[in-house]
C-alpha positions in Angstrom: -16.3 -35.3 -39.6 -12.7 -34.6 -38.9 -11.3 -31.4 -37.9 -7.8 -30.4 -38.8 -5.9 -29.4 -36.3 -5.1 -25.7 -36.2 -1.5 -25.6 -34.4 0.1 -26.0 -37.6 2.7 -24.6 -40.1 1.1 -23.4 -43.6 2.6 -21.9 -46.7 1.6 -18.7 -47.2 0.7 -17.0 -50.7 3.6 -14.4 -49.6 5.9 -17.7 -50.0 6.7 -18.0 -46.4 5.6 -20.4 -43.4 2.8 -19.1 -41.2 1.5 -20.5 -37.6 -1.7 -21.5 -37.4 -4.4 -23.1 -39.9 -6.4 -20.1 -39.2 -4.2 -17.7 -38.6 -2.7 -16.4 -35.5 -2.4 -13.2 -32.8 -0.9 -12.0 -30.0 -1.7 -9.6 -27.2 0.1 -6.5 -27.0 -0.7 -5.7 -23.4 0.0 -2.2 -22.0 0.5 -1.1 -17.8 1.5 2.6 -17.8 3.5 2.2 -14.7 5.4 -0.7 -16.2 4.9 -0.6 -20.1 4.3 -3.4 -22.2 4.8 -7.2 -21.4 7.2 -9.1 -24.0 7.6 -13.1 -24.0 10.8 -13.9 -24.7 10.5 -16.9 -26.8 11.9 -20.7 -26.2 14.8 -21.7 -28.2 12.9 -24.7 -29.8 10.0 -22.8 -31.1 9.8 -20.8 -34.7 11.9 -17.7 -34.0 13.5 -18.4 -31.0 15.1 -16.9 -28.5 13.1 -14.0 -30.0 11.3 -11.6 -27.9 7.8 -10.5 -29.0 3.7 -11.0 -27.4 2.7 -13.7 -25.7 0.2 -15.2 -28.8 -0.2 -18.3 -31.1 -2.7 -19.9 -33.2 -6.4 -19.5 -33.4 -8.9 -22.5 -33.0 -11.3 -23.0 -35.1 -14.5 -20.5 -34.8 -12.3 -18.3 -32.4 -12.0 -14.6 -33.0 -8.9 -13.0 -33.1 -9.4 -11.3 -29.7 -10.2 -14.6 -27.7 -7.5 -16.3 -29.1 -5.0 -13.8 -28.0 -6.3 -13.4 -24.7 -6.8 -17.2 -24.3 -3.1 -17.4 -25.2 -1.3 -14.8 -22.9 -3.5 -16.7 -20.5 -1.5 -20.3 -21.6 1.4 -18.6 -21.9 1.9 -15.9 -19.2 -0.7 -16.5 -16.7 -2.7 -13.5 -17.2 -6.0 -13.4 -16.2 -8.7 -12.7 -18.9 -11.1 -10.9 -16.4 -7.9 -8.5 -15.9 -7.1 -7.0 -19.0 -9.5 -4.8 -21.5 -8.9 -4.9 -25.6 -9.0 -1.7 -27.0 -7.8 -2.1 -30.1 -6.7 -4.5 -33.2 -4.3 -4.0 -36.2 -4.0 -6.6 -38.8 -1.7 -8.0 -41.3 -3.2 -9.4 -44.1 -1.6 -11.9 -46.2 -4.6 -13.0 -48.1 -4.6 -16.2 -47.3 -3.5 -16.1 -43.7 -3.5 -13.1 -41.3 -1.9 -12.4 -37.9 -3.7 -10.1 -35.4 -2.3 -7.7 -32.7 -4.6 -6.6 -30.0 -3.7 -3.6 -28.3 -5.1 -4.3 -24.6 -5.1 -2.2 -21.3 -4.4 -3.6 -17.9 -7.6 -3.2 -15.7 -6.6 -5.5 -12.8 -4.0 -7.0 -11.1 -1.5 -9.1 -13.3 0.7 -11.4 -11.6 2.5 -12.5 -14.6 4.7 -15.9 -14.9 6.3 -18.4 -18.1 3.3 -21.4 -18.1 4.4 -23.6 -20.7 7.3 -24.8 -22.5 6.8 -21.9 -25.0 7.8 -18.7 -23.2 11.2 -18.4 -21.6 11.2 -15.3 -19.9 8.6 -12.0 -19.1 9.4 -8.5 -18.6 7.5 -5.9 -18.9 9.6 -3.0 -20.9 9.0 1.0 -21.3 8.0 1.8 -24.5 11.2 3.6 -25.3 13.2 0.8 -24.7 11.4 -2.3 -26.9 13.2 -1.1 -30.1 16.8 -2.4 -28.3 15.6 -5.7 -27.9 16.2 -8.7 -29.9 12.7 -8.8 -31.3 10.9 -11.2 -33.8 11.5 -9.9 -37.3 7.6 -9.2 -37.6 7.0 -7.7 -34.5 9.8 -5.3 -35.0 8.3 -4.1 -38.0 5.3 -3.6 -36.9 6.2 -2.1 -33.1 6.5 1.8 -34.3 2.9 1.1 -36.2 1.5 -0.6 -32.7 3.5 2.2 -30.4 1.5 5.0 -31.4 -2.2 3.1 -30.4 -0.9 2.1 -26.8 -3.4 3.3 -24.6 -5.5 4.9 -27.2 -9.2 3.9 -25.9 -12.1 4.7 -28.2 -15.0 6.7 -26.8 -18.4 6.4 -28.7 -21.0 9.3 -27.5 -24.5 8.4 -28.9 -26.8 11.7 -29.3 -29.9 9.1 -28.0 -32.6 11.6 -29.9 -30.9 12.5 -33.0 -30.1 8.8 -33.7 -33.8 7.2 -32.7 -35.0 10.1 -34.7 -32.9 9.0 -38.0 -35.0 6.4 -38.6 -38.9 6.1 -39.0 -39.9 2.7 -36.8 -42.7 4.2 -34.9 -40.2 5.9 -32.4 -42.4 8.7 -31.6 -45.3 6.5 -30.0 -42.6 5.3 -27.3 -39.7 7.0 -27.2 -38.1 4.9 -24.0 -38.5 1.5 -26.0 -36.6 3.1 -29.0 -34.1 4.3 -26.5 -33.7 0.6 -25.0 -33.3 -0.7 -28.9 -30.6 1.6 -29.3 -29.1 0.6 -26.2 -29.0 -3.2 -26.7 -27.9 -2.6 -30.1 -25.2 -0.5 -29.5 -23.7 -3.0 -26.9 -23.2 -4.9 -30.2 -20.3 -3.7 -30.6 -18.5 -4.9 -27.7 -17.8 -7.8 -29.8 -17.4 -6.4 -33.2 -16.0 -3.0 -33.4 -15.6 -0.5 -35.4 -13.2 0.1 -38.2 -10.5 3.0 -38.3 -12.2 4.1 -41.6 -15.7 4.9 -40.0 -14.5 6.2 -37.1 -11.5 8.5 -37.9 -9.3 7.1 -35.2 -6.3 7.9 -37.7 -4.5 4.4 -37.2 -5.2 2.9 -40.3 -7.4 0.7 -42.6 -6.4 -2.4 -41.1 -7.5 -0.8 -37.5 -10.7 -1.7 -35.6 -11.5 -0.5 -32.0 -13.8 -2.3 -29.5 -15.5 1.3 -28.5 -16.3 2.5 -24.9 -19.8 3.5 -25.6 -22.1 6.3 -24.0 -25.5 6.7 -24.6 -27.1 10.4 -24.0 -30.5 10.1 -23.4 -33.1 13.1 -22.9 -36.7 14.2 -22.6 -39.5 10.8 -21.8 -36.2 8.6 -22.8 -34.3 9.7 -19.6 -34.2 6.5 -17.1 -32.7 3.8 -19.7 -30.5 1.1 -17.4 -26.9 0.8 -18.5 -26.3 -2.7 -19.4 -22.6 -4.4 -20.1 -20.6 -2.4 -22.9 -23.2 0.6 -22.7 -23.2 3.8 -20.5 -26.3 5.6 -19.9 -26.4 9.4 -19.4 -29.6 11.7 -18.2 -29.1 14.4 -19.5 -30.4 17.1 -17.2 -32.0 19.8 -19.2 -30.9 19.0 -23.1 -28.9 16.7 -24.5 -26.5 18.9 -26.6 -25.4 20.7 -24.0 -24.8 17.1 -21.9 -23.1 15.8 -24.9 -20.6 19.3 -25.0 -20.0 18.9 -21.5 -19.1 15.2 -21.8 -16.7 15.6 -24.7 -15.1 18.4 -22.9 -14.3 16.3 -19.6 -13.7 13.0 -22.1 -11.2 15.1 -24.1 -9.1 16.7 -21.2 -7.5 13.0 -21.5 -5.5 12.7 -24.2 -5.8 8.8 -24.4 -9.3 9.3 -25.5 -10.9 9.5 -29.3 -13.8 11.0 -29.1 -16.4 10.2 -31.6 -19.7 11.9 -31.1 -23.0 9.8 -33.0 -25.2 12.8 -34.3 -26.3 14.5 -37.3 -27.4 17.7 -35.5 -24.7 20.6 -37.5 -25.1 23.0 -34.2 -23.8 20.0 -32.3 -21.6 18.5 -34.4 -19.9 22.4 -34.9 -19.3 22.4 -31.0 -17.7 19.1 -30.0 -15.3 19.4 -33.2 -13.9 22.5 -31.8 -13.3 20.4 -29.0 -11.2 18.0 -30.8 -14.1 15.5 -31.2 -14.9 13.7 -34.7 -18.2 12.7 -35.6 -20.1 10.2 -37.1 -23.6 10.5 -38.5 -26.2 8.5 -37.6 -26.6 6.3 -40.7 -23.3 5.4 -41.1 -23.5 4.0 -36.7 -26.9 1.8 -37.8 -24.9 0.1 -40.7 -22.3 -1.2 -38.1 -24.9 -2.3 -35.4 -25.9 -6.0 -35.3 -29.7 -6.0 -34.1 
């Protein structure tokens, strides 16, 4: 069986020519001591002499997010291992779609041009992106994509109240159905969540790749952290750890706090702290067991 290569122009319902079979995304990658890192793009490729994110096609049976990061990789020499996706804002053509993740810098970048494609790398302050000569698409979408830089996602599990949502014989162990939650929850390193469930206020064509924080309590205390999943004890009860953990989360404004629960008391006290919340139902439909 042949497969069609995917570095490709097509025609797009819109009317225009697209990059890439599948479509196509970029990395918008943010340093707050240096700002964000443009490409300025060779003269021979689409666009030119353009500037705009390091980015380009996606392979077949690549996501969005590994495509970008394999590309600013191809492109600029960044590291994979040293940069964290946050975010990811979408244009949707129908039949072809590019993809913007909003990344964070968690090691050190030693950024260089390596290929043919880029012509130049800078990182630029935010204020100053909108003076550059920038891609037509990118500069219509930059004030959309300024106001998510560095905007992380914080997910804060109530451990009981959500175990407790659902009758699957929780009660007879209640540290095994904090370890399900746990493993399911780290789910959604890989798919997200979508603006609309969580209230993050960017949009419908939003999704955030959450940090998560489990609160655990009572017999359920002692659950490992795995990858993509924080653990907390909570030392007496779990509301008041939960209060106490959106209070210290908040005092950064970078952070969305969502708190998991359906407990109103709860719920009443984390929202007064600038919190949203999410019930537990609506969390189980987005978890892949």
């Amino acid at each position: 069986m042949t497969t069609l290569p995917a570095n490709v122009f097509v025609r797009c319902s819109c009317g225009r020519l697209h990059w890439g079979r599948h479509g196509a995304a970029g990395l918008l990658l943010s340093d707050p001591e240096r700002g964000v890192l443009l490409q300025r793009r060779a003269w021979w490729v689409h666009h030119g002499r353009t500037w705009a994110l390091p980015g380009g096609a996606l392979e077949a049976g690549e996501t969005p997010r590994e495509a970008a990061v394999r590309e600013a990789h191809e492109e600029a020499a960044v590291a994979p291992g040293t940069v964290r996706a946050l975010s990811a804002s979408v244009l949707e053509h129908g039949d072809w779609r590019y993809t913007t993740v909003v990344a964070s810098v968690t090691g050190t970048i030693e950024e260089r041009v390596a290929n043919s494609e880029s012509a130049e790398l800078r990182w630029v302050r935010p204020d100053d992106v909108a003076g550059f000569r920038l891609h037509r698409d990118f500069a219509a979408a930059w004030p959309e994509l300024r106001t998510q830089l560095d905007r992380t996602l914080v997910l804060v599990v109530d451990g009981a109240n959500v175990v407790g949502s659902r009758p699957d014989g929780w009660w007879r162990d209640r540290f095994g159905a904090a370890v399900r939650l746990r493993d399911e929850l780290a789910s959604l390193t890989e798919t997200g969540l979508p603006d609309t469930v969580v209230g993050g206020g960017a949009g419908q064509d939003w999704t955030w790749w959450p940090r998560v924080i489990l609160v655990v309590e009572g017999k359920a205390r002692g659950v490992e952290p795995i990858p993509g999943v924080e653990v907390v004890d909570a030392e007496t009860d779990g509301d008041s750890a939960i209060v106490a953990l959106t209070r210290e989360l908040r005092a950064d404004p970078g952070n969305h706090v969502v708190v998991a629960t359906a407990d109103r008391e709860l719920k009443s006290r984390v929202t007064s702290l600038g919190a949203t919340t999410l019930g537990p139902a609506t969390l189980l439909a987005e978890l892949r067991p």
